[in-house]
TORKOL-4160 file (C-alpha; in steps of 0.2 Angstrom, whole numbers, padded with zeros to 4 digits, m for minus):
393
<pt num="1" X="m0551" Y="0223" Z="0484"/>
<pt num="2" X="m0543" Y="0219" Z="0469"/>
<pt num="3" X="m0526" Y="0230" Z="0465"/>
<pt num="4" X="m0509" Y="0229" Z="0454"/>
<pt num="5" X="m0498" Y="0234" Z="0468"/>
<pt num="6" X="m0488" Y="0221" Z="0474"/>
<pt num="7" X="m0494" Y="0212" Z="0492"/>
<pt num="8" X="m0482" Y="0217" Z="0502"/>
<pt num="9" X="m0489" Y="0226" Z="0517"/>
<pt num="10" X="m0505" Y="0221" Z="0528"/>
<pt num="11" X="m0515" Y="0235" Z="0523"/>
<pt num="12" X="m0529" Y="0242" Z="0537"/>
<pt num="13" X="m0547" Y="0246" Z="0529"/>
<pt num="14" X="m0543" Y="0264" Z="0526"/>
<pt num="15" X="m0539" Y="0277" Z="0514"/>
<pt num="16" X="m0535" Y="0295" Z="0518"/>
<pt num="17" X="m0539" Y="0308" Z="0507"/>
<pt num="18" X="m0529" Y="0323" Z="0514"/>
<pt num="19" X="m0523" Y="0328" Z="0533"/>
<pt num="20" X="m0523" Y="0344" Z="0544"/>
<pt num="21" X="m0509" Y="0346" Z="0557"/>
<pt num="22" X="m0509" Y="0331" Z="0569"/>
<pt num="23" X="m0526" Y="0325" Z="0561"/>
<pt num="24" X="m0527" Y="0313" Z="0545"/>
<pt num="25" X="m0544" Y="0314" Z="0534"/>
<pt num="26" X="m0551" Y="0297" Z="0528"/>
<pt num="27" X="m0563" Y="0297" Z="0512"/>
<pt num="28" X="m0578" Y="0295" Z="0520"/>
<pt num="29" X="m0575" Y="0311" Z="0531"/>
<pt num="30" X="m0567" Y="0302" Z="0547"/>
<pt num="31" X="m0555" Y="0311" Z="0557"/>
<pt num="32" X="m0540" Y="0301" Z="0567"/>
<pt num="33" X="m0527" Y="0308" Z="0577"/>
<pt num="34" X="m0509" Y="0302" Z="0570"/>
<pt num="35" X="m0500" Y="0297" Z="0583"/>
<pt num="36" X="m0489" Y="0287" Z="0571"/>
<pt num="37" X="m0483" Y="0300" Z="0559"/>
<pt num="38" X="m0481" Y="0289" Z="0544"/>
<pt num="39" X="m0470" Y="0280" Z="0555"/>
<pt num="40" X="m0458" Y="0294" Z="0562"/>
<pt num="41" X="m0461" Y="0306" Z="0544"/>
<pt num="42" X="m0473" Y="0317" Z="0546"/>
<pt num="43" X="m0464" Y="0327" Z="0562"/>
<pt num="44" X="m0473" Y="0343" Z="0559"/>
<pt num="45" X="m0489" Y="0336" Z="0555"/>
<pt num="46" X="m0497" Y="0334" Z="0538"/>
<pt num="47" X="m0499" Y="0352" Z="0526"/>
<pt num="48" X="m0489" Y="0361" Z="0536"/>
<pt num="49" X="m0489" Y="0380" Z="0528"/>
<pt num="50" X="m0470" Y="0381" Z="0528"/>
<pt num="51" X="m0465" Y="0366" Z="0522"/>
<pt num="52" X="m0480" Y="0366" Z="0507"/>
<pt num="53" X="m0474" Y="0383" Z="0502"/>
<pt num="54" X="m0456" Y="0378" Z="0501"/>
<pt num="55" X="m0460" Y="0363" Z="0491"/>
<pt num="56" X="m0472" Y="0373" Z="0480"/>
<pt num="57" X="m0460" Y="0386" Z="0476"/>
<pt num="58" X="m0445" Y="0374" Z="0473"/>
<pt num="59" X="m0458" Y="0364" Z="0461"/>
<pt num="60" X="m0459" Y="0382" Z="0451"/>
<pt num="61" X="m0442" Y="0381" Z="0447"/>
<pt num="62" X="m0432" Y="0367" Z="0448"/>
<pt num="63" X="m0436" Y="0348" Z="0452"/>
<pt num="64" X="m0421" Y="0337" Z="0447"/>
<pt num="65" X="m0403" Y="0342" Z="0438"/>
<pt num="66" X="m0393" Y="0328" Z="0443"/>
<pt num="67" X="m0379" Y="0324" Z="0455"/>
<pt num="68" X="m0365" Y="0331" Z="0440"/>
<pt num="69" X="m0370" Y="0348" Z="0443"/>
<pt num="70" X="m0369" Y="0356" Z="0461"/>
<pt num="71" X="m0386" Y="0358" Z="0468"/>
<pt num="72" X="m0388" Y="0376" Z="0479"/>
<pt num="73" X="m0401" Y="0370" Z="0491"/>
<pt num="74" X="m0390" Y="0354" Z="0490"/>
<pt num="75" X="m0375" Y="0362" Z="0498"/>
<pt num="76" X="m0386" Y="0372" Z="0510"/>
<pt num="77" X="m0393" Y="0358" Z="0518"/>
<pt num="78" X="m0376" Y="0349" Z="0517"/>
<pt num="79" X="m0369" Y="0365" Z="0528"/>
<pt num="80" X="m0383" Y="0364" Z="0539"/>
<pt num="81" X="m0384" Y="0345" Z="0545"/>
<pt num="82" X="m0366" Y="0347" Z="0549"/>
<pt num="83" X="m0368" Y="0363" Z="0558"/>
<pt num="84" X="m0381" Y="0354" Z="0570"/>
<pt num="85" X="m0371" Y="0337" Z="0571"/>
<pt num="86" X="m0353" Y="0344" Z="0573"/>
<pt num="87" X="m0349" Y="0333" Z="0558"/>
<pt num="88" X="m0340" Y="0337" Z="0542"/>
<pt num="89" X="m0348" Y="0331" Z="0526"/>
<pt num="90" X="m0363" Y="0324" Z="0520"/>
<pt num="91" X="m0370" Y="0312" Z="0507"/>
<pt num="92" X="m0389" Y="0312" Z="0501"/>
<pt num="93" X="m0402" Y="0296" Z="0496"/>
<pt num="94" X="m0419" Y="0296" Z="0495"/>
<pt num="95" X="m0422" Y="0282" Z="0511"/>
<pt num="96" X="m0415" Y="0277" Z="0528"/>
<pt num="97" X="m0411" Y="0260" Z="0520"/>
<pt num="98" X="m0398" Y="0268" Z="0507"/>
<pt num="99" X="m0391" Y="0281" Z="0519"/>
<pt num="100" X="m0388" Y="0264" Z="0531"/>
<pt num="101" X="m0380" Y="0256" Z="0514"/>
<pt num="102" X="m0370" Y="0273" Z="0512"/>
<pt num="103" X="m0363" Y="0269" Z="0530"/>
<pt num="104" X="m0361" Y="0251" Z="0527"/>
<pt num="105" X="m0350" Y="0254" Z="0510"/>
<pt num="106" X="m0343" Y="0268" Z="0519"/>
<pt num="107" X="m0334" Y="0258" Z="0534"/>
<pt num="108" X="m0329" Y="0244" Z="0522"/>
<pt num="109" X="m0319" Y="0254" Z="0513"/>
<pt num="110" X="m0312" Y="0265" Z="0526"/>
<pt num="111" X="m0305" Y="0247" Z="0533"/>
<pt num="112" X="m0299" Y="0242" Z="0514"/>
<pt num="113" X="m0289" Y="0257" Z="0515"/>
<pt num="114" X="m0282" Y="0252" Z="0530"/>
<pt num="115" X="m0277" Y="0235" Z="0524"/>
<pt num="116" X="m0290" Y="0225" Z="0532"/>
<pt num="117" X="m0296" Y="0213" Z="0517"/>
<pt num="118" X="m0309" Y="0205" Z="0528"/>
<pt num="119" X="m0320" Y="0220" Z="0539"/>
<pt num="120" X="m0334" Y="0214" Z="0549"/>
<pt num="121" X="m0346" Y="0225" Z="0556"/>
<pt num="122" X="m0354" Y="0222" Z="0573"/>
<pt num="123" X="m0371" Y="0227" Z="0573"/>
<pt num="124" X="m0386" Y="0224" Z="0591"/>
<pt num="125" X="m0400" Y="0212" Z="0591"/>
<pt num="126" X="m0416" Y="0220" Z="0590"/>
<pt num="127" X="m0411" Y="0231" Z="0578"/>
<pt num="128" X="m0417" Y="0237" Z="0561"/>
<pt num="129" X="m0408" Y="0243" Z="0549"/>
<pt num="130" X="m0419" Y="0242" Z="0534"/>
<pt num="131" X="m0422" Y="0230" Z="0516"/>
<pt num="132" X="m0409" Y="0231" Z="0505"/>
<pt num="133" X="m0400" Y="0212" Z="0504"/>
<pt num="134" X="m0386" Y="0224" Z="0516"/>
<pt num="135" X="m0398" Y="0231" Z="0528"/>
<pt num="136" X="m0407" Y="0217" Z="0532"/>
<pt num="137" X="m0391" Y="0207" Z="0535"/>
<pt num="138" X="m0386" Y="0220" Z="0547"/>
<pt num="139" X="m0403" Y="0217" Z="0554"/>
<pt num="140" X="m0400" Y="0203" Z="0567"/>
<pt num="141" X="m0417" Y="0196" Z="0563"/>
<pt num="142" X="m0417" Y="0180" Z="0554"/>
<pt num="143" X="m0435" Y="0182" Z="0550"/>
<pt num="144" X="m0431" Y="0196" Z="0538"/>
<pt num="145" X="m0417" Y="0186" Z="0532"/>
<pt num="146" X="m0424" Y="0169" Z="0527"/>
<pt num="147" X="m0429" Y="0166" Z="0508"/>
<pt num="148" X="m0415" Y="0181" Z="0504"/>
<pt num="149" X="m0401" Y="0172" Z="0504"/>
<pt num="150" X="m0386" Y="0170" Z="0498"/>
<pt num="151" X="m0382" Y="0187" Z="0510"/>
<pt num="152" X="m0366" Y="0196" Z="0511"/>
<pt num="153" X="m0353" Y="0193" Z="0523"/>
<pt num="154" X="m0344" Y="0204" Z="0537"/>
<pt num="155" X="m0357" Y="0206" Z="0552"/>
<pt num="156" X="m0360" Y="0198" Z="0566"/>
<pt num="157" X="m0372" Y="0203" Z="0582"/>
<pt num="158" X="m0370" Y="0208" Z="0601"/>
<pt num="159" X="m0382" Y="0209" Z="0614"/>
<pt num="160" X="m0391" Y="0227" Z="0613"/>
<pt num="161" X="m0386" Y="0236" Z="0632"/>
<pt num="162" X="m0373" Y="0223" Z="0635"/>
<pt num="163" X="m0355" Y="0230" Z="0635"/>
<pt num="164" X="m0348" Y="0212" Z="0638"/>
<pt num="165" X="m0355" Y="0205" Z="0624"/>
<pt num="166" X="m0347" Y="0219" Z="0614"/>
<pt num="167" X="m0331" Y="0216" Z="0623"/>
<pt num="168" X="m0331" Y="0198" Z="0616"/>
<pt num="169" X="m0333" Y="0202" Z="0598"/>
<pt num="170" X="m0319" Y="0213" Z="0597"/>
<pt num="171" X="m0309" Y="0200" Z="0607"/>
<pt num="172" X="m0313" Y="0187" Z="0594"/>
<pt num="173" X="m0311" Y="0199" Z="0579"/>
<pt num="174" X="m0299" Y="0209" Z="0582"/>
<pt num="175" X="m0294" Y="0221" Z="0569"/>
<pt num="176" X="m0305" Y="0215" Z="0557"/>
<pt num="177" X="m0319" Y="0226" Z="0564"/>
<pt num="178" X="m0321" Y="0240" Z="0554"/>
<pt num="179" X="m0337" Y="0249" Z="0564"/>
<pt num="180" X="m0350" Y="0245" Z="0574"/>
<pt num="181" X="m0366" Y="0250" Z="0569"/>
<pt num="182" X="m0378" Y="0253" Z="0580"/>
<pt num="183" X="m0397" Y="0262" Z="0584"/>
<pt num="184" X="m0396" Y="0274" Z="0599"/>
<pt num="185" X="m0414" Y="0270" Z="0603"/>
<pt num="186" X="m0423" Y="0255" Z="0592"/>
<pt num="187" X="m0438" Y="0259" Z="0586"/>
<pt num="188" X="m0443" Y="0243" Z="0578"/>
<pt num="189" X="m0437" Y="0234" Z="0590"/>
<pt num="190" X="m0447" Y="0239" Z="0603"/>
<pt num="191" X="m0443" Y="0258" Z="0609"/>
<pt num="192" X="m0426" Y="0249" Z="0619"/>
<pt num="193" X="m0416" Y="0266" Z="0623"/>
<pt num="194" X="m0399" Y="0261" Z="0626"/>
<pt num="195" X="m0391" Y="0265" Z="0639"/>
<pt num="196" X="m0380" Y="0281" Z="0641"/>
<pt num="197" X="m0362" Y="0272" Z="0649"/>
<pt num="198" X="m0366" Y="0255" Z="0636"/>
<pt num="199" X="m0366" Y="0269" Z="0623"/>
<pt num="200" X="m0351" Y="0278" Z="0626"/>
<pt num="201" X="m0342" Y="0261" Z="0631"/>
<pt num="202" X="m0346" Y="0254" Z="0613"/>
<pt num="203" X="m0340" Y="0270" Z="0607"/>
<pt num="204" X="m0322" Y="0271" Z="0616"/>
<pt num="205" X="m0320" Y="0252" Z="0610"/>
<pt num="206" X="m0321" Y="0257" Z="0593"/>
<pt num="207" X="m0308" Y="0273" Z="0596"/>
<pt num="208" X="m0296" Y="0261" Z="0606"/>
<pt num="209" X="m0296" Y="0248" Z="0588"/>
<pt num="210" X="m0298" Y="0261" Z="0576"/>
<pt num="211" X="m0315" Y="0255" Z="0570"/>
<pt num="212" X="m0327" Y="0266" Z="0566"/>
<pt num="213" X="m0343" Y="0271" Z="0577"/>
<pt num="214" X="m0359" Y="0271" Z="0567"/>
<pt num="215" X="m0377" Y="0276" Z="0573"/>
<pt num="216" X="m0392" Y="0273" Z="0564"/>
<pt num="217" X="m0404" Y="0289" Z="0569"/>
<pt num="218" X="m0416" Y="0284" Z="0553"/>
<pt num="219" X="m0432" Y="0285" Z="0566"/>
<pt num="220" X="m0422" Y="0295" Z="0581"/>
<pt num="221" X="m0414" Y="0309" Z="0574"/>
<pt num="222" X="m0424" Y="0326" Z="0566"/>
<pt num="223" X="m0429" Y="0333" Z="0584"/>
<pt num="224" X="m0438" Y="0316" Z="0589"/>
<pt num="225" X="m0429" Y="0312" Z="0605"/>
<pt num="226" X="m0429" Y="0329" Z="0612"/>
<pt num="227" X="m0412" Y="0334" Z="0602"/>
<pt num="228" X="m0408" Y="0336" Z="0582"/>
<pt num="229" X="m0400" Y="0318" Z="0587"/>
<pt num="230" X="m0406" Y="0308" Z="0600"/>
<pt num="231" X="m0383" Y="0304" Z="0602"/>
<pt num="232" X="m0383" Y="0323" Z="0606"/>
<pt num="233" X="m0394" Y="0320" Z="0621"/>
<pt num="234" X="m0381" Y="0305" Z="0626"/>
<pt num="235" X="m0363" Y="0312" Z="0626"/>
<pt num="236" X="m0359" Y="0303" Z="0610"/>
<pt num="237" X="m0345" Y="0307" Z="0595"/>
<pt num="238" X="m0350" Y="0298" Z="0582"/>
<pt num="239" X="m0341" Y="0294" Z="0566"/>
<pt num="240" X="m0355" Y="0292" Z="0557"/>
<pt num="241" X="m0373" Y="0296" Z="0556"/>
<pt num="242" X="m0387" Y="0291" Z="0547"/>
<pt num="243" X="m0405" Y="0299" Z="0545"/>
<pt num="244" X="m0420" Y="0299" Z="0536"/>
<pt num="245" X="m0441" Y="0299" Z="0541"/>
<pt num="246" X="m0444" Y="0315" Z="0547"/>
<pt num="247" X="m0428" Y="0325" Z="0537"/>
<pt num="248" X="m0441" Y="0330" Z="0524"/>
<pt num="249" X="m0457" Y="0328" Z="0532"/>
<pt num="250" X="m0463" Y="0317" Z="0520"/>
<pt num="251" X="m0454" Y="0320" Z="0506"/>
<pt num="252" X="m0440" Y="0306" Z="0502"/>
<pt num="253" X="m0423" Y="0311" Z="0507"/>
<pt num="254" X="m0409" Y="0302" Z="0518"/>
<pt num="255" X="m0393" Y="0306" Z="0524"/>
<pt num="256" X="m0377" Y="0299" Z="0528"/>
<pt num="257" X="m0367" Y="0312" Z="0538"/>
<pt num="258" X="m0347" Y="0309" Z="0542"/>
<pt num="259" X="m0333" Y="0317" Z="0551"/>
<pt num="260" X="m0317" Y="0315" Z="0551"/>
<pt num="261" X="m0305" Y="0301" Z="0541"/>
<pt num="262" X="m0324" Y="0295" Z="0537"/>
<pt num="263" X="m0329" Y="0309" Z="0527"/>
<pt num="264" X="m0313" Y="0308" Z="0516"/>
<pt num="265" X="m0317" Y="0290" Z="0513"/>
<pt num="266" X="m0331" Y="0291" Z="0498"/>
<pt num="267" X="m0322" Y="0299" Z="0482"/>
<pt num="268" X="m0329" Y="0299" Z="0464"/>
<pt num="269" X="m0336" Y="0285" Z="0456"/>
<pt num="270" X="m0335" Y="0273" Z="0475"/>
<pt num="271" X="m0355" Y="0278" Z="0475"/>
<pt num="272" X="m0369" Y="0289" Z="0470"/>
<pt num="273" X="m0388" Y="0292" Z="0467"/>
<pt num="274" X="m0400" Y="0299" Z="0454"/>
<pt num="275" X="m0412" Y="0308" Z="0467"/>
<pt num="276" X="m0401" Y="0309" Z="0482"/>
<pt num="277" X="m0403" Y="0326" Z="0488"/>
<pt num="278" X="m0411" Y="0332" Z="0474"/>
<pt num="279" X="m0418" Y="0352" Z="0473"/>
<pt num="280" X="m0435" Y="0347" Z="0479"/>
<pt num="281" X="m0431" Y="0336" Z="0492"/>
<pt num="282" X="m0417" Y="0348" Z="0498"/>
<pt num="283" X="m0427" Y="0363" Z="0499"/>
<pt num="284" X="m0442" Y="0352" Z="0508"/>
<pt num="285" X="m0426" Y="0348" Z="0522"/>
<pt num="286" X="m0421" Y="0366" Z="0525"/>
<pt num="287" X="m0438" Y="0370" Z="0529"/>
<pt num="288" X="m0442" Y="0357" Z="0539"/>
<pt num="289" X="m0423" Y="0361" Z="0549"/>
<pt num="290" X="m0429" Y="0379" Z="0549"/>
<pt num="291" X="m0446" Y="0375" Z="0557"/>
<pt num="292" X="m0439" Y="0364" Z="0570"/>
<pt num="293" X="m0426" Y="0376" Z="0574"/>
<pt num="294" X="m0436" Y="0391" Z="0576"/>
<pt num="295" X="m0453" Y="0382" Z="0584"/>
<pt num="296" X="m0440" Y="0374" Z="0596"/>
<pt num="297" X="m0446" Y="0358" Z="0594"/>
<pt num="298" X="m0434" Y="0347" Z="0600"/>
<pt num="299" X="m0436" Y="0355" Z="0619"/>
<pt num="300" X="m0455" Y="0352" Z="0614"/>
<pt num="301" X="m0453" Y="0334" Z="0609"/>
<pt num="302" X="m0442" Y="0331" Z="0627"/>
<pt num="303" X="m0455" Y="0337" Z="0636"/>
<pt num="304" X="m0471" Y="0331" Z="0630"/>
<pt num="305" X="m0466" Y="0314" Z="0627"/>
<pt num="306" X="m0458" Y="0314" Z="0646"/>
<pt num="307" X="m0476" Y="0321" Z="0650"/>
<pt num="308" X="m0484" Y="0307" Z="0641"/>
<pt num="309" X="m0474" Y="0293" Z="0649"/>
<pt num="310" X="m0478" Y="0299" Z="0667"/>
<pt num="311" X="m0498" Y="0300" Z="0662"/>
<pt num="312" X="m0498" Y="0285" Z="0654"/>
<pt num="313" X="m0491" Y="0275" Z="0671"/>
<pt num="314" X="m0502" Y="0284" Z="0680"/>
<pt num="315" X="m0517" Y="0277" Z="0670"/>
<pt num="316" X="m0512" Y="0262" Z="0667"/>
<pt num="317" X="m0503" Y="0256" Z="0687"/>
<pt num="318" X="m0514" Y="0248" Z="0690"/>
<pt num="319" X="m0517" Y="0236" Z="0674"/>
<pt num="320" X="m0505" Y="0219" Z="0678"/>
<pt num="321" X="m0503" Y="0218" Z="0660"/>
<pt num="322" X="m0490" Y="0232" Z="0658"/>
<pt num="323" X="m0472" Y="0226" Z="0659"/>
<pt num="324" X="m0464" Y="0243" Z="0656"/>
<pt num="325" X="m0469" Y="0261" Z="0648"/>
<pt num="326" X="m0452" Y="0268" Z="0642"/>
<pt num="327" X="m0446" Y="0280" Z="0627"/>
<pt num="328" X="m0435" Y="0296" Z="0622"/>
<pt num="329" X="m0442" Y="0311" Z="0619"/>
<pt num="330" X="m0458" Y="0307" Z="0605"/>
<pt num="331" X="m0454" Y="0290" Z="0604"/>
<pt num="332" X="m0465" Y="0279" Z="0615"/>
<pt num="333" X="m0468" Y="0262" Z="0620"/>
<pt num="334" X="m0480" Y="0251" Z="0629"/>
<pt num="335" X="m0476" Y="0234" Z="0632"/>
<pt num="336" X="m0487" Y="0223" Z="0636"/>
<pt num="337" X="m0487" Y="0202" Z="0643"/>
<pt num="338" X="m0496" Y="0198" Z="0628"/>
<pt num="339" X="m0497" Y="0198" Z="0609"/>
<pt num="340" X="m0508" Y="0215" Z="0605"/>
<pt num="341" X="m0509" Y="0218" Z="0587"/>
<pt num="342" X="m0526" Y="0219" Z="0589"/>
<pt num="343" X="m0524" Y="0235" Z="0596"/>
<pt num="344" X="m0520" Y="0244" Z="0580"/>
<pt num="345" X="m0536" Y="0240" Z="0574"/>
<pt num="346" X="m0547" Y="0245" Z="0588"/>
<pt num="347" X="m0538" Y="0261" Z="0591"/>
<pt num="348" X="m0543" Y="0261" Z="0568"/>
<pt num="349" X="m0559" Y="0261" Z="0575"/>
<pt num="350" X="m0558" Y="0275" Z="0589"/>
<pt num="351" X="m0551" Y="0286" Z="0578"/>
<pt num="352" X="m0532" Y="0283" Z="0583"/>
<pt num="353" X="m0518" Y="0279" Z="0574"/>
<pt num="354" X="m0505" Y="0269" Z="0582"/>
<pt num="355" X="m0492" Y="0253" Z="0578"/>
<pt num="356" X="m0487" Y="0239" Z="0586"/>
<pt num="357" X="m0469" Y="0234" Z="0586"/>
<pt num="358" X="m0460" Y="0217" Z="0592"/>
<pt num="359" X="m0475" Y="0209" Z="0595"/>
<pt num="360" X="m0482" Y="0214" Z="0611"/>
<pt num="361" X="m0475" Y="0233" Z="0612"/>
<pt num="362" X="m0488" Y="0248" Z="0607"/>
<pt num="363" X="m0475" Y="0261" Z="0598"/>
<pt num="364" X="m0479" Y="0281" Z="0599"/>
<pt num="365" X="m0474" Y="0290" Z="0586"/>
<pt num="366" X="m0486" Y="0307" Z="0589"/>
<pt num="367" X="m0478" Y="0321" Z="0577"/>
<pt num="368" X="m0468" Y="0337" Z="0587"/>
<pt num="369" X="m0482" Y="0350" Z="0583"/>
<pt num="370" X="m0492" Y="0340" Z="0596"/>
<pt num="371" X="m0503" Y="0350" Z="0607"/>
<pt num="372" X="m0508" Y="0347" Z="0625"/>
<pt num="373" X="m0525" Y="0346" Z="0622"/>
<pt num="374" X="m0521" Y="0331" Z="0607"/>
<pt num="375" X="m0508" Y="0322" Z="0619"/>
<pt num="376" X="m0522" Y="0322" Z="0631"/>
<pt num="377" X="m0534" Y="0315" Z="0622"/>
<pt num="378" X="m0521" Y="0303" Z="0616"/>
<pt num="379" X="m0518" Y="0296" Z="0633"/>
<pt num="380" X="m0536" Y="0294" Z="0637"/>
<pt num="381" X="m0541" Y="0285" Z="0619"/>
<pt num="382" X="m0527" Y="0272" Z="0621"/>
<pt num="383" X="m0531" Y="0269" Z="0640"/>
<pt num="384" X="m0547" Y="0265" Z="0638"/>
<pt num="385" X="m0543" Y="0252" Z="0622"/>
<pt num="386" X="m0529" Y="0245" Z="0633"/>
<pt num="387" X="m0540" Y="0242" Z="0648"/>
<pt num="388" X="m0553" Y="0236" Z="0637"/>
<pt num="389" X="m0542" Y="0222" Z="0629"/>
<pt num="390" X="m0530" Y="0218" Z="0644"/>
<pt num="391" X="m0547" Y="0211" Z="0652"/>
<pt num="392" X="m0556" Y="0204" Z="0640"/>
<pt num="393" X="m0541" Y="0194" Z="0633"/>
């Protein structure tokens, strides 16, 4: 099909024309169940009656000032994401990537106002932090990386679950760290859950050499992993917090969330956006908050995706090819011995909407509103595809 749209993304053979709850509508009238959400977005589902009706009545009156003039639903949502983190101020993009370049500008200045004219920023293999020339240098993949180049200094990598190799880069860098950086559970990755002592280990280094400790909850946070944020669910006290995805369910908005020293650090004129956290996509977040809030979702999305897990080991114990079935909350993965791409097109096929991640790991992205009866018929779609392809490869 010929298009003026650049070629960047391997498109599938579908186009969907609207979507109901968990289910997404192609043009020819075929139903799937989404058990992707956009890729951690659409948390509530698509059309959800709140969140259109907030958006539609937000439309009706005002879409975009700008950042020079306060913002009501601005400031309301600013109170509530701090409310729910424990955190102190906020500051709005329109994507995870510019929240994460919020973070990254953020910590490099914090350490220049510490005298440190040379911060580095330890961030974990297997991460992903997004696709700005910041982010993806902070992504310790140098697939991402090659043909970018030059990219900008201060980061190096550790080993994802591996407190020595943390350890090691503080020993060789010393007060030149200004934060670590760091995905509570990957999503890109592979669904890698870090592990809870590792977690608050990375964290106490940084308090014990004043460095900064930075989360990136982009795919994680917004109820997914069974709390607002999946660090909440692990002990943590982070300095910083980033978000995105499912915050407007849908609707562009990203936010980098401080406490602290670190919320004092950004001051006029050090950085800004147009959109960020614009009328519209501010009203669209309180609703979205509001809905999660009251629906208790994140207790849902705990329990279901523990649910899930445990059905899918039971189905698939028996298949040689599964190395591991893991996850937290509503985010899931299947690894397998083998390459499976493949997979996100026959699931296409069955009427299932899934993604493969790192290769060889089937990621589960199913949205919070999830019924049984959907997570059932979930399990038992993507069983039988596994099955089907773990023998015939």
């Amino acid at each position: 099909m010929k298009t003026h749209v650049m070629n960047t993304y391997q498109r599938l053979p579908v186009t969907f024309s609207h979507g109901e709850g968990v289910w997404l509508i192609d043009t020819d009238g075929k139903r799937y169940l989404d058990a992707l959400c956009g890729i951690s977005v659409t948390n509530l589902g698509h059309a959800h009656p709140a969140v259109s009706a907030a958006i539609k009545k937000q439309a009706d009156l005002l879409l975009h000032t700008s950042n020079l003039y306060h913002i009501t639903p601005q400031q309301q949502l600013a109170e509530k994401l701090c409310s729910i983190s424990a955190m102190d101020k906020v500051f709005f993009s329109n994507s995870g990537a510019e929240a994460n370049e919020a973070a990254i500008k953020l910590a490099r200045l914090h350490a220049s106002h510490k005298g440190n004219s040379h911060p580095i920023i330890i961030t974990m293999t297997g991460s992903f932090h997004g696709r700005t020339l910041a982010t993806i240098t902070a992504t310790a993949s140098q697939k991402m990386k090659t043909g970018f180049g030059p990219l900008p200094a201060g980061f190096v990598y550790g080993e994802y679950n591996n407190i020595e190799s943390a350890k090691q880069l503080f020993a060789e860098h010393g007060d030149n760290i200004a934060a670590v950086f760091l995905e509570p559970v990957q999503g890109e990755g592979g669904i890698n859950v870090g592990d809870a002592n590792y977690l608050l280990q990375v964290q106490e280094l940084c308090h014990n050499h004043q460095a900064l400790f930075m989360l990136d909850e982009v795919q994680s946070g917004n109820g997914r992993c069974g709390h607002y944020f999946a660090f909440q669910g692990l002990g943590l006290s982070p300095d910083v917090v980033t978000t995105a995805k499912g915050l407007g369910n849908g609707v562009p908005i990203g936010a980098c969330i401080a406490k602290g020293a670190a919320a004092e650090t950004l001051s006029p004129g050090t950085h800004g956006s147009t959109f960020g956290g614009n009328p519209l996509a501010t009203a669209a977040a309180l609703a979205v908050i509001d809905i999660i809030e009251k629906e208790q979702l994140c207790k849902r999305a705990e329990a279901l995706g523990n649910s899930i897990r445990a059905d899918f080991k039971k189905a698939l114990a028996s298949n040689p090819a599964i190395i591991d079935i893991r996850g937290s909350g509503l985010m899931i993965g299947i690894e397998l011995d083998r390459p499976c791409g493949q997979l996100v097109s026959d699931a296409l096929n069955a009427g299932l909407l899934i993604n493969v991640t790192a290769g060889s790991t089937i990621r589960l992205l199913p949205p919070l509103t999830m019924t049984d009866e959907n997570a059932a018929t979930l399990v038992e779609t993507l069983t039988t595809l596994i099955q089907q392809f773990t023998t015939s490869a």
